[in-house]
N, C-alpha and C positions, 0 to 999 in steps of 0.2 A: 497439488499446490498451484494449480493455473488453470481460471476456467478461461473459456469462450464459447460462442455463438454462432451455428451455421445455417446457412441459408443456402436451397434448394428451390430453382427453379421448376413449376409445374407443367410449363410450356418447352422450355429449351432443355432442362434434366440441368444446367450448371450448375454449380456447387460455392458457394464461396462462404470462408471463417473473419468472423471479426472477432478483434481480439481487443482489449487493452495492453499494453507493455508498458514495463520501465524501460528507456530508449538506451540507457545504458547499462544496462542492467542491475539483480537486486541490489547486490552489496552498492553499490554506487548509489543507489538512491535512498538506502539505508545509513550510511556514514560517507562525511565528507572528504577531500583529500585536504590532506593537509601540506601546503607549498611555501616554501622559504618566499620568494618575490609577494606573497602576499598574507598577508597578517590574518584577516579573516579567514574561516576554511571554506574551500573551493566546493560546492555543491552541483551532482550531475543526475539530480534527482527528476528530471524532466520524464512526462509520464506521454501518451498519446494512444487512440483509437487506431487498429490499422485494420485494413480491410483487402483482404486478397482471394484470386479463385484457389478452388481446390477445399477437401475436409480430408484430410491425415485417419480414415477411419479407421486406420489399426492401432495408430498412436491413442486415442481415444478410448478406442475400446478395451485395450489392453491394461491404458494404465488409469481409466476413470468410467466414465457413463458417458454415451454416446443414443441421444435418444429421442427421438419428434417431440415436441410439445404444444405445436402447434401450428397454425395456417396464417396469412396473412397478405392481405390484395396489395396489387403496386401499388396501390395511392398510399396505403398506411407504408407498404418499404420504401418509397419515396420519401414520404413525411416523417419518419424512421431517419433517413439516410441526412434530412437536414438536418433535424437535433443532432446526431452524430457532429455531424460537423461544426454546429454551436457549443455540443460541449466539450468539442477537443479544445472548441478556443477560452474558455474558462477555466476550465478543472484543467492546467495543466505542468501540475507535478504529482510525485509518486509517494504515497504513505506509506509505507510498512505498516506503521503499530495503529492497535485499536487500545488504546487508555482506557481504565478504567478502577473504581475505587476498589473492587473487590471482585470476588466470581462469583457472587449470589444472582437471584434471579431480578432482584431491586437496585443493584448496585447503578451510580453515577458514571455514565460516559465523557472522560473527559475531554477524549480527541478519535474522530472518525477512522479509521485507514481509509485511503485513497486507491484500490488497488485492483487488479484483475477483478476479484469478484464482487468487486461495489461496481464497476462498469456493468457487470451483467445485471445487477439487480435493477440499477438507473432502465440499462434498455429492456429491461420485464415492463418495470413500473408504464416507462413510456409507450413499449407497446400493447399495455391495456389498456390506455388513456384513448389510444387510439382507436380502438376497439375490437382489438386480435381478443382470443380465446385459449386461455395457457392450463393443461394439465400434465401431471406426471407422474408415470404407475409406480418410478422409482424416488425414495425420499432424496432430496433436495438438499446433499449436504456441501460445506467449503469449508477451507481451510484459515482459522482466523489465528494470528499473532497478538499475545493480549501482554502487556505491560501493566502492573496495578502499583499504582499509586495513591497517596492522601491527594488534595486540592495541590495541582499546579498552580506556579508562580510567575510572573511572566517576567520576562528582563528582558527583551526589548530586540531589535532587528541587527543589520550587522553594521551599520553607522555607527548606533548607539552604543553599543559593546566596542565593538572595534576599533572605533574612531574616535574614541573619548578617553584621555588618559588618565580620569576619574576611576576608570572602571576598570583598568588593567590589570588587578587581581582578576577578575570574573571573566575577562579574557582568556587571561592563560589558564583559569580550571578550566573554562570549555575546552580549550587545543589541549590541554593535557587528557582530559575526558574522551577524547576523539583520535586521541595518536595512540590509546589502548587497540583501536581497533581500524586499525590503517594496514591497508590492501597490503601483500605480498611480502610475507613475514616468512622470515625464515622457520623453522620446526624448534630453535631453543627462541627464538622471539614472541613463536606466536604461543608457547607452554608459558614464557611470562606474563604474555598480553591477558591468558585468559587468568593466570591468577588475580592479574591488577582488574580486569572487569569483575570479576565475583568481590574480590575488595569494596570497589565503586559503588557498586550496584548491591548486594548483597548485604554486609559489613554496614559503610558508609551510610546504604539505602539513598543515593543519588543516582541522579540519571538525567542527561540533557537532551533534552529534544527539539528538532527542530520541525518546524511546520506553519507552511505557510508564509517562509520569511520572515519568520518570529522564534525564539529563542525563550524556549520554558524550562525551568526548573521543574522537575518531579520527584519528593519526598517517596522513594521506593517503600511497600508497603507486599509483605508474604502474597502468596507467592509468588512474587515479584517477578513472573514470566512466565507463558503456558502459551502451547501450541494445542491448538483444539480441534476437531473435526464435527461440526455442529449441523442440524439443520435451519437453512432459512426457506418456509414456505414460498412457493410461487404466490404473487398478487394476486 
């Protein structure tokens, strides 16, 4: 469920993992809180690049693939190391889900995830741009979260919803939408919570999402949820 990137120096032997994270973690960047003092719900979906010494090779090994793919001069890990730092300062919130109209091989993408293993792809892509050299004896697989919907709708940012008393029906579905699945439920709260989401979602075929600071509607569409273990080849 969490990839990263380790880097091995050829001259000193140091070691050190870059990782992408949810800085507060998943549930949190996956649903909002929801707080009495403020009407909108509270989002701690902030994502970031961290970069520390050390590589966990047992934790690696053990629970994933820990495996060379390739070499790379300081100039391209320097040149590496800037993008890194441009793109913490752009991409910087956390997707969960990857949208999508169905599970065929033609199906429409409606929304990217933003997540640990879109970090790794970006820094492959980037470092063959650069001109490293990437192979791998083992297949190249991750973990994707797919939501399938018809055509998202969009309804607007949290000004617009929340601060327009036109729209205070579509308010309170979202906070009722989102108080199904609010952090630290007791054991008869959260046996409700999950009936009222299979309801929502299932049933109803709704589902809100948020992304990007924007607020969609998605007409839930079979099988409206799948955990996958997929390959995606190296660039």
């Amino acid at each position: 469920m969490h990839d990263a990137i380790g880097f091995s120096s050829s001259e000193t032997g140091a070691n050190f993992t870059m990782e992408w994270y949810e800085l507060f973690q998943l549930g949190n960047c996956t649903f909002p809180h929801l707080r009495p003092e403020s009407y909108a719900p509270f989002w701690c979906n902030q994502g970031a690049a961290c970069f520390f010494e050390g590589i966990d090779d047992s934790h690696w090994s053990q629970n994933g693939t820990l495996e060379k793919i390739g070499e790379v001069t300081g100039n391209q890990f320097n040149d590496m190391a800037q993008w890194v730092q441009d793109d913490n300062s752009t991409g910087i919130y956390y997707e969960t889900w990857t949208v999508r109209s169905d599970p065929g091989p033609n199906a429409t993408v409606w929304f990217e995830s933003y997540d640990c293993s879109q970090f790794v792809h970006r820094t492959y892509r980037k470092l063959t741009e650069l001109g490293a050299k990437l192979s791998s004896r083992s297949q190249t697989n991750y973990t994707k979260i797919y939501l399938y919907s018809g055509e998202p709708t969009y309804l607007g940012n949290d000004s617009a919803i929340f601060g327009q008393p036109a729209l205070k029906n579509l308010a309170e579905d979202i906070r009722k939408f989102y108080h199904t699945f609010r952090p630290h439920q007791s054991f008869v709260d959260f046996t409700a919570s999950l009936l009222e989401a299979y309801t929502q979602v299932v049933l109803d075929k709704s589902f809100y999402l948020y992304y990007n600071f924007e607020y969609w509607h998605l007409p839930m569409k079979s099988p409206y949820m799948q955990i996958t273990y997929e390959e995606v080849p190296l660039p």
